[in-house]
C-alpha positions as CSV (number, residue, x, y, z in Angstrom):
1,X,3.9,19.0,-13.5
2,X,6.9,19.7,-11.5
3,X,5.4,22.7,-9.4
4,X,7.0,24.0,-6.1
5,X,3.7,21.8,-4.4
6,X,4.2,18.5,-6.5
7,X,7.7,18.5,-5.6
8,X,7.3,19.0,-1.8
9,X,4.8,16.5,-2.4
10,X,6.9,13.6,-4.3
11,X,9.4,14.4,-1.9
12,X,7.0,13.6,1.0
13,X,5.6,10.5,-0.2
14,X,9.2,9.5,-1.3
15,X,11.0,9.6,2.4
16,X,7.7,8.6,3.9
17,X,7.0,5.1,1.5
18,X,11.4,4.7,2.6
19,X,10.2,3.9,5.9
20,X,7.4,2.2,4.9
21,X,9.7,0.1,3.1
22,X,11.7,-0.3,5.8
23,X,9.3,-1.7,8.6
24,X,8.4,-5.1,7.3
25,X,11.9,-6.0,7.0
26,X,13.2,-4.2,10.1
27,X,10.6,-6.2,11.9
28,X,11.3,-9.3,10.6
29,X,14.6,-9.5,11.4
30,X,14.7,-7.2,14.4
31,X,11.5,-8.5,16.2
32,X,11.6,-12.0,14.4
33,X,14.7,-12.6,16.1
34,X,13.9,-12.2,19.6
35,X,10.0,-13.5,18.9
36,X,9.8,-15.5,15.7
37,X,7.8,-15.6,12.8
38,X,4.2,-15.3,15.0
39,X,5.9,-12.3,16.8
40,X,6.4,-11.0,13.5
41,X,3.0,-11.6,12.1
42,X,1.4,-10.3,15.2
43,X,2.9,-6.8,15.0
44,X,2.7,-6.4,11.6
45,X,-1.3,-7.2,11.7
46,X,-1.8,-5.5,14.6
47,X,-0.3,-2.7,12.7
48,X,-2.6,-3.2,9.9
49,X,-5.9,-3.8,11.6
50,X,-5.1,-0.4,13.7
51,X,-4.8,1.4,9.7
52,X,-8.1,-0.5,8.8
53,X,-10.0,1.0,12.2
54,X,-9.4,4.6,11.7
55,X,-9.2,5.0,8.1
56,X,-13.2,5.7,7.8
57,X,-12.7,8.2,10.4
58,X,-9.2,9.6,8.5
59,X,-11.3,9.7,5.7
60,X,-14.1,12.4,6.9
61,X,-11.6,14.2,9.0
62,X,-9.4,15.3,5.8
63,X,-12.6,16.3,3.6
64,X,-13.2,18.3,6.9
65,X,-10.0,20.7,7.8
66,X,-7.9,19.1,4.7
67,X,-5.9,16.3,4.0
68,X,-2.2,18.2,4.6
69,X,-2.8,18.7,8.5
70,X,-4.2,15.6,9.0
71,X,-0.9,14.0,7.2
72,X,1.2,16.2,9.5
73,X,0.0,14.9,12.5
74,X,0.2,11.2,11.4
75,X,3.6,11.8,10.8
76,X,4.3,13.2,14.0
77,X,2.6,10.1,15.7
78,X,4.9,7.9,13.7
79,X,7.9,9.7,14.3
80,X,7.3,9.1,18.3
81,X,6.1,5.5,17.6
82,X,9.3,4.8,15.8
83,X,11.9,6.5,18.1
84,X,9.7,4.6,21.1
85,X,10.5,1.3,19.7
86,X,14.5,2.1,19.0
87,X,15.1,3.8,22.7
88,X,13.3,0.4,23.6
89,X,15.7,-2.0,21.7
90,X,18.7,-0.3,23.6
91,X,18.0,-3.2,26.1
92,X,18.4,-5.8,23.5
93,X,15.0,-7.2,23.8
94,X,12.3,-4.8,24.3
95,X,8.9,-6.0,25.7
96,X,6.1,-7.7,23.5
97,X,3.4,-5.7,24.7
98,X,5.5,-2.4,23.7
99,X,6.0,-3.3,20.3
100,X,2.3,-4.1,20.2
101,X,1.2,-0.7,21.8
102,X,3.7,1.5,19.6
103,X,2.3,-1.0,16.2
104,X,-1.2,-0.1,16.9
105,X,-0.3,3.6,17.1
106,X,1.6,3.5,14.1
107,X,-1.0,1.5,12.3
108,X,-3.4,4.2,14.1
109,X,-1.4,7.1,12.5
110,X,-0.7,5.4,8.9
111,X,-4.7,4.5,8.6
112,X,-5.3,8.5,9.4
113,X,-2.6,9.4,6.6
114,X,-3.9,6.5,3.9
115,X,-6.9,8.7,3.0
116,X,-5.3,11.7,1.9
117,X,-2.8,10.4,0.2
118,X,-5.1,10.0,-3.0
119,X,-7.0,13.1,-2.3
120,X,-3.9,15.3,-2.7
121,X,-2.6,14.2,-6.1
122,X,-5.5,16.3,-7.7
123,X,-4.6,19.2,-5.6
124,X,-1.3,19.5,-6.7
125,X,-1.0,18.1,-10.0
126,X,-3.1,18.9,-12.9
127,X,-2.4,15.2,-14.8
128,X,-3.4,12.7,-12.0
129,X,-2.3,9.9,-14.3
130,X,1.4,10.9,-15.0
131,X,1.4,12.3,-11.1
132,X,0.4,8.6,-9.7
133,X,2.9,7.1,-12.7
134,X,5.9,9.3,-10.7
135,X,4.3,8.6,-7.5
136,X,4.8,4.9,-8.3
137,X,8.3,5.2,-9.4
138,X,9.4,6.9,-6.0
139,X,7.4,4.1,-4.6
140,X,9.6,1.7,-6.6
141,X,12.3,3.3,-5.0
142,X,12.0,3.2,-1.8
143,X,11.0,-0.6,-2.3
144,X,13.7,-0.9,-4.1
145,X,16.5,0.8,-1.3
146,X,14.4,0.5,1.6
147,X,14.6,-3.5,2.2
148,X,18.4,-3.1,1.6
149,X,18.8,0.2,3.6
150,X,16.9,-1.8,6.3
151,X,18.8,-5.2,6.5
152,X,22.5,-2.8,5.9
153,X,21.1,-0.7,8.6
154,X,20.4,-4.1,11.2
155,X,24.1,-5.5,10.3
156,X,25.8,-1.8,10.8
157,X,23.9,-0.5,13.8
158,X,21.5,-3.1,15.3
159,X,17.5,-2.2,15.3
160,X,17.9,1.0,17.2
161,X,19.8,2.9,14.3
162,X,17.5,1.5,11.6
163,X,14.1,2.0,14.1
164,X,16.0,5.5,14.6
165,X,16.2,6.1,10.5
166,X,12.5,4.9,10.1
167,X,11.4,7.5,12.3
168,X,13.7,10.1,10.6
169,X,12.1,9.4,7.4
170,X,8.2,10.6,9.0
171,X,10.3,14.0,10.1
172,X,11.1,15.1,6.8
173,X,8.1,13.6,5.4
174,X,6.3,16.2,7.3
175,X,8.3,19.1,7.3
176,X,7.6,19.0,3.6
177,X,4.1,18.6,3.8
178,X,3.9,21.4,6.1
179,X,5.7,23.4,3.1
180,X,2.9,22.7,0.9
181,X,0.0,25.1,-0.1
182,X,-3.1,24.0,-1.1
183,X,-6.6,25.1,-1.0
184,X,-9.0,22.0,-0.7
185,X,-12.4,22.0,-0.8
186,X,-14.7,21.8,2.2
187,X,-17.9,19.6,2.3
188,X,-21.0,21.7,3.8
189,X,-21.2,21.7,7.8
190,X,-22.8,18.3,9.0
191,X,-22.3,15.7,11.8
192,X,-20.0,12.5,11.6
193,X,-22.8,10.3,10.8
194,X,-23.8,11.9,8.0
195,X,-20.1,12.4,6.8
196,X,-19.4,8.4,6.6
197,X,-23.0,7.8,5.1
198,X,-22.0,10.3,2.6
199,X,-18.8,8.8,1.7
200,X,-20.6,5.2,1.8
201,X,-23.5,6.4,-0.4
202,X,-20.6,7.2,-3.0
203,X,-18.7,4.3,-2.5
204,X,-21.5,1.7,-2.8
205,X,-23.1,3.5,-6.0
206,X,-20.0,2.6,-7.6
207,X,-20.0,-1.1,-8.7
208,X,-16.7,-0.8,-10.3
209,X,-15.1,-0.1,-7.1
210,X,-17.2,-1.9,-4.0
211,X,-16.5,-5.2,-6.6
212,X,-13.1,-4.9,-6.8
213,X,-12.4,-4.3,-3.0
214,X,-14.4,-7.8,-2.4
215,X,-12.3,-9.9,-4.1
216,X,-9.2,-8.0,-3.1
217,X,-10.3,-9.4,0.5
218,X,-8.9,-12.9,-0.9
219,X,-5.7,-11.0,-2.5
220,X,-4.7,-9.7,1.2
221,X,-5.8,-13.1,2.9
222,X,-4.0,-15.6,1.0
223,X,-1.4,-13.6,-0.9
224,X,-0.4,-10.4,0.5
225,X,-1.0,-10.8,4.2
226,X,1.0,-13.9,5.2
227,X,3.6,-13.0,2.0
228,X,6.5,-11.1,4.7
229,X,6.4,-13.7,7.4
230,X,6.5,-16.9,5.2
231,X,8.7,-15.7,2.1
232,X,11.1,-14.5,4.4
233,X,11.3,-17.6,6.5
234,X,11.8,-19.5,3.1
235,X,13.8,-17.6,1.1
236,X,16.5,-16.7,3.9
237,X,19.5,-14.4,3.9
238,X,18.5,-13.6,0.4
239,X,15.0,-12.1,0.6
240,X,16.8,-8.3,1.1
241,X,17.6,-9.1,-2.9
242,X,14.5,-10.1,-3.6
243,X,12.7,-7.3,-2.2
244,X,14.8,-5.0,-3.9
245,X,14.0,-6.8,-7.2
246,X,10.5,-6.5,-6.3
247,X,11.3,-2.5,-6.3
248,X,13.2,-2.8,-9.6
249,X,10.1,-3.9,-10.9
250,X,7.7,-1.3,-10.0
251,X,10.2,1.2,-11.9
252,X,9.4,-0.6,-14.6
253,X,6.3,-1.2,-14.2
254,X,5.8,2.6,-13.4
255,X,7.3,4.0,-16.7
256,X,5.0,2.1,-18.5
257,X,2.4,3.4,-16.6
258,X,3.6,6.8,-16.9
259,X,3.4,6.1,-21.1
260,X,0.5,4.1,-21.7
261,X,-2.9,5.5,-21.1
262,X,-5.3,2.5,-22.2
263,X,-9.1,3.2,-23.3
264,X,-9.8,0.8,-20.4
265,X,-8.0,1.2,-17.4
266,X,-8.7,-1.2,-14.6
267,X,-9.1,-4.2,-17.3
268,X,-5.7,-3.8,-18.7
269,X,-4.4,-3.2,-14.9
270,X,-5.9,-6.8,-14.5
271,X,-4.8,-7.8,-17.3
272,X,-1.2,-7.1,-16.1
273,X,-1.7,-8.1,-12.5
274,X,-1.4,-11.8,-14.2
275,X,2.6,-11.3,-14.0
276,X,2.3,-11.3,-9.6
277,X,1.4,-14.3,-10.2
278,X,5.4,-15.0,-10.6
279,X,6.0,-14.0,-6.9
280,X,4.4,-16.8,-4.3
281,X,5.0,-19.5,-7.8
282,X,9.1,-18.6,-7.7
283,X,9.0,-18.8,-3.5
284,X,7.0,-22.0,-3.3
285,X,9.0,-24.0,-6.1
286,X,12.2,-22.8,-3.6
287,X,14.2,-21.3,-7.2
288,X,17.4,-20.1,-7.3
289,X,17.9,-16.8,-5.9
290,X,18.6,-15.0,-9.5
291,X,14.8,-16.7,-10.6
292,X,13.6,-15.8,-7.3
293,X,14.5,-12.1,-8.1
294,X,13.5,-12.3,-11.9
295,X,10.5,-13.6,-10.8
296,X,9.7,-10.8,-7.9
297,X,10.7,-8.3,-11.0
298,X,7.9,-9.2,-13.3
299,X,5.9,-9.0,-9.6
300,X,6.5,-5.4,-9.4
301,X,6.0,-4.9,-12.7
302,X,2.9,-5.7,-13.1
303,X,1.6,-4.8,-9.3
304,X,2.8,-0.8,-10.3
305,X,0.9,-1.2,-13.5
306,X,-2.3,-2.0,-11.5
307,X,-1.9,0.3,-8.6
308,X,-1.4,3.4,-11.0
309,X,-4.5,2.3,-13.1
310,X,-6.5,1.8,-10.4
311,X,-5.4,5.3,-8.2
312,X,-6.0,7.0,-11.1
313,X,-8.8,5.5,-11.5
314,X,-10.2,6.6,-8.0
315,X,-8.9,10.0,-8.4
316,X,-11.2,11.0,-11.8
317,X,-14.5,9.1,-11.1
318,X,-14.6,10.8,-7.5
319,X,-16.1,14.3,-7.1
320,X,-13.1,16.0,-5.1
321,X,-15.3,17.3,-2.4
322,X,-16.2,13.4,-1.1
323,X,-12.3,11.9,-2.2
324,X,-11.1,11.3,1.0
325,X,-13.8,9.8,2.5
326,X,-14.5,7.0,-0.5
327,X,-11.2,6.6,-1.0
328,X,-10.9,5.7,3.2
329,X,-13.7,3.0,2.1
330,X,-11.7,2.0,-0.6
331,X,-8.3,1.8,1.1
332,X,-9.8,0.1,4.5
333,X,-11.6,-2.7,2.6
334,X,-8.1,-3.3,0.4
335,X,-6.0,-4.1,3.5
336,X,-8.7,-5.7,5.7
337,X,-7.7,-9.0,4.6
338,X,-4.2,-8.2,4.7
339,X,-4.5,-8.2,8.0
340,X,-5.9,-11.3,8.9
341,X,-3.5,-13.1,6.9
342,X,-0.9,-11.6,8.9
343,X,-2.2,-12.8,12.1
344,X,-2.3,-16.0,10.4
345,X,1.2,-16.5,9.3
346,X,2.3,-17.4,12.4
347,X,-0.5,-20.5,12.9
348,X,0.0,-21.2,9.5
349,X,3.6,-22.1,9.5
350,X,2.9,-24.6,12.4
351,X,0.5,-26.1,10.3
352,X,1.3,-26.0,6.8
353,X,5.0,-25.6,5.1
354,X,5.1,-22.3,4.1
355,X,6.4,-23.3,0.2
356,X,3.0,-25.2,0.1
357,X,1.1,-22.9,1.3
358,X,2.9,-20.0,-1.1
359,X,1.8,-22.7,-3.8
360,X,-1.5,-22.2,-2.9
361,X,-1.2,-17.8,-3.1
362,X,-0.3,-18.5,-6.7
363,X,-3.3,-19.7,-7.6
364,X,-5.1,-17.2,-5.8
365,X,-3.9,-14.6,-7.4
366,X,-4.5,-16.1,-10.8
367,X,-7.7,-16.5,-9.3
368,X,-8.0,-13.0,-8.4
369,X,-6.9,-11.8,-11.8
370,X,-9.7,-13.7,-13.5
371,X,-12.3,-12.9,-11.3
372,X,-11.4,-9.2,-11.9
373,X,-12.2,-9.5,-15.5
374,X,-15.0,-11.5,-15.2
375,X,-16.8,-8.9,-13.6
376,X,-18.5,-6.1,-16.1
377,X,-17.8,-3.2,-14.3
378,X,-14.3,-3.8,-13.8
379,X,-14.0,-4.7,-17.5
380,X,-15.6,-1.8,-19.1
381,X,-14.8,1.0,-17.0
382,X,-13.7,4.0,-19.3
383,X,-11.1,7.0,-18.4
384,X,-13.6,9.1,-18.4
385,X,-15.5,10.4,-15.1
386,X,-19.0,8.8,-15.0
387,X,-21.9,9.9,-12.4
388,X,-22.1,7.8,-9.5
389,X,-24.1,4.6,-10.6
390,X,-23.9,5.4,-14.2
391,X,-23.4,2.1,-16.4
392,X,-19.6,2.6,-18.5
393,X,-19.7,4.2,-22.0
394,X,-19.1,1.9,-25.0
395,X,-15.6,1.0,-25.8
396,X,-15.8,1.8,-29.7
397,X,-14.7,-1.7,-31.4
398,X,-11.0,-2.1,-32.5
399,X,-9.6,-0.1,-29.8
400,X,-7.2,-1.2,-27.7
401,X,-8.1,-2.3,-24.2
């Protein structure tokens, strides 16, 4: 697997998901000290809602000149954005309106990238599963350091080194991309309309998927949306060490991944997504910092699990020629309701104590878990690719889910 393009790759997506890893908590303790926790959540769902906006169009523009060079230039967006926003901290307290503009260009360029990001792993591995099962891993890494790099980074040098790291990370994230060589398929000549009715056609046919993006509206609402602003109001000085936990987990979570190949994918995924439940429950019963982290470990655990299930997932039962664009359908209706839960953690926290309402996330995401096996598609899905539309093969009986 390791070829000279998976490595570039991995090493891409590795210092590129560091600074991803970095930005929620560089924000909230860089910009939620000067604005607060609805500063915070403002930026951060601005950021988001920008992603959700352009990731249709990301989607169509990587099936149509590939999804390296449209990577490339995200990355060079964010590495502006970034280094805008530490130049602007030299002042001490930069204006609100400036960290909105450079958020909704960052959000712009990440919601360009998010498409391709799926759509390469078959172009330069040959095992998408054990390819996502690394990818995870680096991404349990970064989530693992990049917390801690972050809150070291705000003691040491203030928000302009760590903004100044973050936009590092996109620079090296695409000189290695631009490293890469790849040959990706082209979709015949037609207009933009036709492109995203295409990639719509594909999606919808598709109950499995269009199913599972609907109740993940509820997961990014309730759980994942408002989970930065309010958990790190609550848990305090501490949450860098929870985060990192989090990222302990997904290692974990990812080497089991990388092992176990079940007969039914997205229902064991589910199945495992039961232990995230242990992330808002540990916050909102205000535990100990060592059960916050134990609890935020069996979080990542089980969130990896899911993720690599699910990519994977994406990645056989899509014909390569319309990846992008689906999986820009896929990815924009995922973090749609992430981003209004964002905008509401601010509200919320003037309305309802944040513990109660992490209470509440808990059993959303139980919620979420059950609905996700409750629904047939999602249940039965097989690892083999089906024609869009086609009703899941047969699980033989006896086999392992």
């Amino acid at each position: 697997m390791w070829t000279r393009n998976f490595t570039l790759y991995f090493g891409a997506r590795t210092i590129s998901l560091l600074g991803d890893a970095m930005m929620p908590v560089a924000s909230a303790l860089a910009i939620g000290e000067v604005y607060g926790i609805a500063g915070v959540g403002y930026v951060l769902a601005l950021w988001t809602a920008s992603a959700v906006l352009v990731m249709l169009f990301g989607g169509v523009v990587a099936d149509r000149i590939g999804a390296r060079r449209v990577m490339i230039g995200a990355d060079v967006v964010r590495v502006v954005t970034q280094g805008a926003v530490a130049v602007a901290f030299l002042d001490g307290a930069p204006p609100f309106a400036l960290l909105l503009v450079m958020a909704f260009l960052s959000g712009t360029a990440a919601g360009m990238f998010e498409p391709g990001v799926n759509g390469m792993v078959p172009l330069v591995a040959t095992d998408a599963q054990r390819a996502n099962g690394t990818l995870k891993l680096a991404e349990a890494v970064t989530q693992l350091a990049g917390p801690a790099l972050a809150g070291v980074l705000i003691v040491v040098g203030g928000p302009v080194f760590v903004y100044t790291v973050d936009a590092a990370t996109f620079l090296v994230s695409g000189v290695a991309l631009l490293l890469i060589r790849v040959v990706a398929p082209r979709p015949e000549p037609s207009d933009l309309l036709s492109d995203l009715r295409r990639g719509w056609e594909e999606f919808r046919a598709r109950s499995w998927m269009w199913s599972v993006i609907l109740v993940w509206v509820f997961w990014g609402v309730l759980v994942i949306g408002p989970s930065v602003p309010l958990s790190s109001q609550v848990i305090g000085s501490g949450y860098g060490w929870v985060m990192a936990a989090l990222g302990l987990g997904t290692v974990l979570g990812g080497l089991v991944a990388i092992r176990l190949r079940p007969r039914r994918p997205l229902a064991a995924g589910a199945v495992a997504l039961t232990g995230y439940v242990a992330v808002p429950l540990t916050v909102a019963l205000g535990l100990p910092l060592p059960a916050l982290m134990a609890g935020h470990l069996l979080g990542g655990c089980a969130w990896a699990f899911w993720s690599v299930m699910w990519s994977t997932s994406v990645q056989t039962q899509i014909a390569p020629d319309v990846l992008n664009r689906v999986n820009a359908y896929q990815v924009a209706g995922s973090v749609a309701g992430m981003a209004v839960g964002q905008a509401l953690a601010g509200p919320i926290a003037t309305l309802v104590e944040p513990r109660t309402f992490m209470l509440g996330s808990a059993l959303v995401a139980a919620g979420v878990v059950a609905a996700l096996l409750l629904i047939r598609p999602v249940r039965r899905l097989g690892r083999e690719p089906q024609e869009a539309g086609a009703r899941p093969a047969p699980v033989p009986a006896g086999s392992s889910a």
